[in-house]
C-alpha positions in Angstrom: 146.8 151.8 116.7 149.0 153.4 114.2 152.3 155.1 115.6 154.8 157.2 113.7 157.5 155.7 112.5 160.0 157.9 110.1 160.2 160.8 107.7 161.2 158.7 104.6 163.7 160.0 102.1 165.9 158.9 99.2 169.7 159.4 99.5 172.1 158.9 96.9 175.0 159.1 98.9 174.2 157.8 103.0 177.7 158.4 104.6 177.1 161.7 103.3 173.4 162.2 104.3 174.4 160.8 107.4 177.5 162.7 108.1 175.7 166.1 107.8 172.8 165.3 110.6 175.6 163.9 113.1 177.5 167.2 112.5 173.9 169.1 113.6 173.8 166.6 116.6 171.4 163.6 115.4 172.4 160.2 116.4 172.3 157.1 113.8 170.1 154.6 115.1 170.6 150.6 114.8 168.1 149.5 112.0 167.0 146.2 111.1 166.9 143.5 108.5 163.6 144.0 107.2 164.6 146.7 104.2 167.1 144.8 102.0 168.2 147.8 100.0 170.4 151.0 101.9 168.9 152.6 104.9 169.7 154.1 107.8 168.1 156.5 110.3 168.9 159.4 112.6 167.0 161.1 115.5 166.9 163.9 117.7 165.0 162.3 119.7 161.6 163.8 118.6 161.5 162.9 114.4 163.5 160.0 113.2 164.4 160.6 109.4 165.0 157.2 107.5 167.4 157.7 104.1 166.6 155.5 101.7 168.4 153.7 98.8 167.7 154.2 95.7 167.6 157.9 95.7 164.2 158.1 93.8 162.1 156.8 97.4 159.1 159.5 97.3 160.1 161.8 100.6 156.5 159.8 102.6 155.6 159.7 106.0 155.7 155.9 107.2 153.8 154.7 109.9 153.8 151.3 111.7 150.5 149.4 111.1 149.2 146.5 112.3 147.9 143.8 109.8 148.3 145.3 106.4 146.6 143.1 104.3 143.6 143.7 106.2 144.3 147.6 106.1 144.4 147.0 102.3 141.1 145.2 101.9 139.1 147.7 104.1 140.2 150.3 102.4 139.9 148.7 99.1 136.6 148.5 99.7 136.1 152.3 100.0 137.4 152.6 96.5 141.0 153.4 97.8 143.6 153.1 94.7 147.1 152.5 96.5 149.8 153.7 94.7 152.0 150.5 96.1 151.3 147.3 98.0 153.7 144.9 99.2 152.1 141.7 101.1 153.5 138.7 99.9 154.5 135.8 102.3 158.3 136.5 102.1 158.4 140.0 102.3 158.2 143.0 104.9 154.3 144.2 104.8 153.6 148.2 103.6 151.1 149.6 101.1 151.4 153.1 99.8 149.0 156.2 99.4 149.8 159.4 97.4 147.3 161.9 99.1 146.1 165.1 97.6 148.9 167.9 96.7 151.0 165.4 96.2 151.0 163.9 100.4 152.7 160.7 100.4 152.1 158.3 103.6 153.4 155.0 104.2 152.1 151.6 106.2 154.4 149.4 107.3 153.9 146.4 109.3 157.0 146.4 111.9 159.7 148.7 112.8 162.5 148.9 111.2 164.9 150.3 113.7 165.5 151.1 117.3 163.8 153.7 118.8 165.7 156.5 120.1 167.3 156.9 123.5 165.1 158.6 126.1 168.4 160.7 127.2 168.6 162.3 123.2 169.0 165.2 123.3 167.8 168.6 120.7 170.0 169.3 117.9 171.9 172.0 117.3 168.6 173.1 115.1 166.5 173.4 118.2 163.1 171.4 119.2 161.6 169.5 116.2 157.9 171.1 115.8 156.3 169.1 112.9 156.9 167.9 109.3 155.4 170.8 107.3 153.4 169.9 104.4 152.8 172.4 101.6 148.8 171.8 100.8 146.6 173.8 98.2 143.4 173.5 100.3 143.5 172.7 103.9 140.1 170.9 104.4 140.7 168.5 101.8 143.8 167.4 103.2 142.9 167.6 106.4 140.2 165.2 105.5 142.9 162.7 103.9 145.0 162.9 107.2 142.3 162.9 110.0 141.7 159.3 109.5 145.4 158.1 110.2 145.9 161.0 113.2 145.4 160.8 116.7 143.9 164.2 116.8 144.2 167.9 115.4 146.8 169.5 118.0 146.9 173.7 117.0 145.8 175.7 114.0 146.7 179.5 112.9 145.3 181.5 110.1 147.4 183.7 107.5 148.2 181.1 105.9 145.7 178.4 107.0 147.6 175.7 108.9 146.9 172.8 111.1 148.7 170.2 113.1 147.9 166.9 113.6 149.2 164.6 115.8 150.2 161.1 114.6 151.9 159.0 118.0 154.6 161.0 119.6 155.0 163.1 116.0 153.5 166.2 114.6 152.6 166.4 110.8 151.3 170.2 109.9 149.0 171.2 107.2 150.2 174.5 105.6 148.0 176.3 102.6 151.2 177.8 100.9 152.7 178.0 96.8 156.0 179.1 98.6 157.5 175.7 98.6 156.6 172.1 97.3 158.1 169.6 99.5 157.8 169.3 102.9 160.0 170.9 105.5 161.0 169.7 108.5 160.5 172.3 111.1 162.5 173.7 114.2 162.2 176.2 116.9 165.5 177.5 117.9 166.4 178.6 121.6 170.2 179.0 121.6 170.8 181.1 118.3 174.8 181.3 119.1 175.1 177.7 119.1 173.2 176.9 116.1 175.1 179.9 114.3 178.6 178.3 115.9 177.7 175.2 114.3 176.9 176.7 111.0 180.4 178.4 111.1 182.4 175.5 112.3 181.0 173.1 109.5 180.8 175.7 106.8 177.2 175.1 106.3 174.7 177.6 104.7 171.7 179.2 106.3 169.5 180.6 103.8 166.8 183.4 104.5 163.0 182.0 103.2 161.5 184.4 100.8 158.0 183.3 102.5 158.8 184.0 106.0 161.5 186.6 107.7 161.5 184.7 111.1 162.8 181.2 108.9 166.0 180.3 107.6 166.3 176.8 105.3 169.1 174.4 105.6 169.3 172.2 102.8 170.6 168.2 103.5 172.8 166.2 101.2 169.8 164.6 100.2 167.8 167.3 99.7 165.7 167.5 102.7 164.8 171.3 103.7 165.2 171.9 107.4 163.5 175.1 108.6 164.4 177.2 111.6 162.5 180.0 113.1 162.8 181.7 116.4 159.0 181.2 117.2 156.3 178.3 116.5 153.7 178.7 113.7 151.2 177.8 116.1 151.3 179.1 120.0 150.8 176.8 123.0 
């Protein structure tokens, strides 16, 4: 069964990275031996985002597979070219797919850090929704994704979107030329805390172009964290 692991992005500069999401309320998470080169994660208890060094990691959605090499194989078979494969006898087990639109997702044999506590609680961005992908046609990435998800969880029209559910996280399917890497997306509740935060740290809340109900936070490390005061999709 595959299970979510991380949003994976490169960092040149991890205090930093790191620094910024405990400001927002994230919590660093104890990480393992397995990935030899800088990493570290934080978590609002609902996405875990893993910052990577170098700083060129592909932003990729990672998920925790079991056996690998036989993942490889079968797919192999279906004429699959992975853009990276990593099973040799010393080394931690992942293989790489770059999807259409440039979709990036990640196997990885074992987890590479502690889940988060059960008592985590939001940040001061609000309750994680989903990792937005920008997408030029939804089918055919939908038909790239549906084989990893669990199951398709909502879907709105105007632009098309869909959201699929992969383990306890969201990924969402979005037909839009408005942006080019994915967002990670919030719903806020308590907009004087999120705006006292902004104002004690000195951080800037930028209006989207696309959307008057979202405002984009920019990370050290480039990550684009969107806000809006309703879900894309209702429930």
């Amino acid at each position: 069964m595959s299970r979510f692991l991380e949003y994976a992005v490169g960092s040149d500069d991890l205090l930093e990275s790191i620094a910024f999401y405990r400001q927002l309320g994230f919590s660093e998470l104890p990480t393992s031996d397995g990935i030899t080169d800088g990493y570290a994660v934080v978590s609002d208890g609902r996405i875990c985002i893993g910052l990577h060094e170098p700083s060129d990691t592909l932003p990729a959605i990672r998920i925790v597979q079991a056996n690998i090499r036989r993942l490889v194989i079968d797919l192999a078979t279906q004429d699959v070219e992975f853009s990276g494969v990593h099973i040799g006898e010393d080394e931690l087990h992942e293989a790489s797919l770059k999807g259409p639109f440039g979709n990036t997702v990640t196997w990885i044999e074992a987890r590479t850090f502690s889940p988060p506590d059960e008592e985590t609680h939001a940040s001061a961005l609000g309750r994680f929704v989903e990792v937005t992908m920008p997408v030029g046609e939804l089918l055919e990435a939908a038909r790239f994704w549906a084989p990893f998800a669990d199951t398709v969880i909502g879907e709105a029209d105007e632009p098309a979107h869909m959201r699929m559910q992969i383990g306890t996280t969201a990924i969402g399917l979005r037909e839009s030329r408005d942006f080019r890497s994915p967002l990670l997306s919030f719903v806020v509740a308590d907009k004087k805390a999120l705006q006292s935060c902004v104002d004690r740290f000195g951080f800037e809340l930028e209006q989207a172009r696309f959307d008057p109900d979202m405002f984009l936070l920019h990370a050290p490390e480039g990550t684009t964290l969107a806000i809006r005061s309703s879900d894309y999709i209702g429930h």
